[in-house]
C-alpha positions in Angstrom: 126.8 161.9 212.0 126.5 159.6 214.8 129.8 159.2 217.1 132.1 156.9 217.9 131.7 153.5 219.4 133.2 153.9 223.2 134.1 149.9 222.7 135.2 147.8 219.9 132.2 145.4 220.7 129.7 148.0 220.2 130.5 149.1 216.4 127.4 149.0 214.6 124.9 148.9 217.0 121.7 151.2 217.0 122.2 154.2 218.7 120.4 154.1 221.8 120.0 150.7 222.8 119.4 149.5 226.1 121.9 148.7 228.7 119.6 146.2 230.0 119.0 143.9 227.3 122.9 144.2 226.6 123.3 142.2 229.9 120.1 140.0 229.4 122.0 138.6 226.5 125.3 138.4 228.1 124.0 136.5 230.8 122.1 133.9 228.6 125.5 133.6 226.6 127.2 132.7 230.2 124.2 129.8 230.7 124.4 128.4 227.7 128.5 128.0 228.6 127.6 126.7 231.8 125.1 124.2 230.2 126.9 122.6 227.5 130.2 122.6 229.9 128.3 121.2 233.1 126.6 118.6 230.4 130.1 117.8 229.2 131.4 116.9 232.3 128.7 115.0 233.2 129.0 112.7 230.1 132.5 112.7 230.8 132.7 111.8 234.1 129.2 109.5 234.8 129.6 105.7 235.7 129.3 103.9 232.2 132.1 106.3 230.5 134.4 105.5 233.1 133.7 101.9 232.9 134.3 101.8 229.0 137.6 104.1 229.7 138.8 101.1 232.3 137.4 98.2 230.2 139.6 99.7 227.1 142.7 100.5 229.4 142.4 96.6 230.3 142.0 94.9 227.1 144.8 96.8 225.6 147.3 95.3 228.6 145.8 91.9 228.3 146.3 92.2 223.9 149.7 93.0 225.0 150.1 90.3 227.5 148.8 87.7 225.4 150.6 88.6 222.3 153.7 88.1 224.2 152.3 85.0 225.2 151.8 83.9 221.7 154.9 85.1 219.8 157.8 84.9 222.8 156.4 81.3 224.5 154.5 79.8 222.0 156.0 79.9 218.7 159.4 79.3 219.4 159.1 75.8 220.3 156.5 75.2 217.4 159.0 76.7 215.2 161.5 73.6 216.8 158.9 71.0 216.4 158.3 71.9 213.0 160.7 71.4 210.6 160.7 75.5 210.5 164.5 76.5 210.7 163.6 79.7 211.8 160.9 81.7 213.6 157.5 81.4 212.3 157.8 85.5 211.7 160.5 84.9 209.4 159.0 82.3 207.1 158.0 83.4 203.7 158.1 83.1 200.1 159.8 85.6 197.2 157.1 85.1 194.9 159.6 88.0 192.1 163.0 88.3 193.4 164.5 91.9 194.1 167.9 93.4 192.0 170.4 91.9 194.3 168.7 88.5 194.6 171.4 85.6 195.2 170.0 82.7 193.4 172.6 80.3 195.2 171.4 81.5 198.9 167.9 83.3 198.3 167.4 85.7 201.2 168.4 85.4 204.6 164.9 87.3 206.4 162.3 89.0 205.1 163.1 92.7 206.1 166.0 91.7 203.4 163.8 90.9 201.1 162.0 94.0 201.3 164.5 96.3 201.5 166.0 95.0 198.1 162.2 95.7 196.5 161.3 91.6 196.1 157.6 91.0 196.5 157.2 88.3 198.9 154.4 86.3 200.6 155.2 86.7 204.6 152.3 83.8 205.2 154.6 83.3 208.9 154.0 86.5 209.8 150.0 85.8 209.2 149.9 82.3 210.7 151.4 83.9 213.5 148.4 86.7 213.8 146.2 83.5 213.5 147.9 82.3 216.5 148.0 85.2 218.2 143.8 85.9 217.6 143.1 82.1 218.5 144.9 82.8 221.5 143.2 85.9 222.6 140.3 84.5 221.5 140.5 81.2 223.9 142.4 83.6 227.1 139.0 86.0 227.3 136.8 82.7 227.2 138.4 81.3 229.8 138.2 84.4 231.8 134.8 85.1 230.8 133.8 81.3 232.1 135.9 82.1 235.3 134.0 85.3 235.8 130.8 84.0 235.3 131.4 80.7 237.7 132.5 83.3 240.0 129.7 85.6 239.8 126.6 83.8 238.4 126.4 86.3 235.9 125.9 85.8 232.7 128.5 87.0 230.2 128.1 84.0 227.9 125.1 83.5 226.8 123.7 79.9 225.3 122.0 80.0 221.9 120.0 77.4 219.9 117.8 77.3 217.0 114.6 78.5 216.9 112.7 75.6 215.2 110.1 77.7 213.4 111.9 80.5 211.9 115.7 79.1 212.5 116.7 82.5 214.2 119.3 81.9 217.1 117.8 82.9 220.8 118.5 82.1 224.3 118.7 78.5 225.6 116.4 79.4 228.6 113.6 80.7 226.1 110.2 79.9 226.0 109.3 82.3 223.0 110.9 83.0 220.0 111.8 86.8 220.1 111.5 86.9 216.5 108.7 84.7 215.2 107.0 85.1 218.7 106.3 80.6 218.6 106.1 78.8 221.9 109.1 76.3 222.2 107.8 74.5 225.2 105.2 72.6 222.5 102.2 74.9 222.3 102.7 75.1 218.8 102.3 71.3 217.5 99.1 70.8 220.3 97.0 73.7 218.4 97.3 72.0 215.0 
């Protein structure tokens, strides 16, 4: 009968094994660490992850910014130009009235109307998300025109029509990236 494992680590090795290749092992265990950690941190920490972490930061703050914009400035004073009554937010329509429904007064907001279990239509709510997308939409074209006017580089890039295979391409084309046709005319002379 064989004896004892000294260690824990050892039980059911053959008996006799080297000491040598024990470490060989260990030590390509402790590179393969080092490898996959040193390639993590390079991922991690390179120019274009750091960029995308920044860019992200930034269009969260200017969401934020702009959906205050939207639903603090702007739709108040539509809601007052429009016959509205009330907040855009708070327009909508009971479309089956909950168990405590006052057919004299209706409900007074819509969190009411959801808390008594009425199923309503909250179309304010969505026009105001319209809004709110239109306006985020037109704030990052304007800064993307500023930014490019500012940098002649292009962020926005022109597109038109191929007239061959009616694929959109760039403006300052000469060949069709899809259909590979000459726009400058080529075409219609070899005919």
């Amino acid at each position: 009968m064989p004896p004892p494992p000294a260690h824990p680590w050892e039980f059911g090795e053959e008996v006799g094994e080297p000491e040598e290749e024990r470490r060989t092992l260990l030590q390509e265990g402790e590179q393969k660490a080092q490898r996959i950690f040193s390639g993590f941190v390079d991922f991690a920490f390179s120019g274009n992850i750091l960029e995308i972490a920044f860019g992200l930061i930034l269009a969260t703050a200017f969401t934020a910014v702009t959906t205050s914009l939207v639903s603090d400035i702007l739709l108040p004073p539509l809601s007052v130009i429009l016959p509205l009554r009330r907040n855009m937010n708070e327009k909508f329509a009971v479309l089956r009235p909950g168990p405590n429904y006052d057919r004299e007064g209706g409900y007074n907001t819509l969190e009411q109307a959801q808390n008594d279990g009425a199923i309503v239509l909250a179309y304010g709510v969505f026009l105001s998300r319209i809004i709110n997308f239109l306006g985020i939409g037109l704030a990052l074209y304007g800064l993307a025109s500023l930014y490019q006017y500012l940098s002649h580089d292009p962020i926005i890039k022109h597109t038109v029509k191929c007239r061959y295979c009616k694929k959109r391409i760039s403006s300052k084309a000469i060949r069709c990236v899809n259909c590979t046709s000459w726009l400058d005319g080529r075409e219609e002379r070899m005919r």
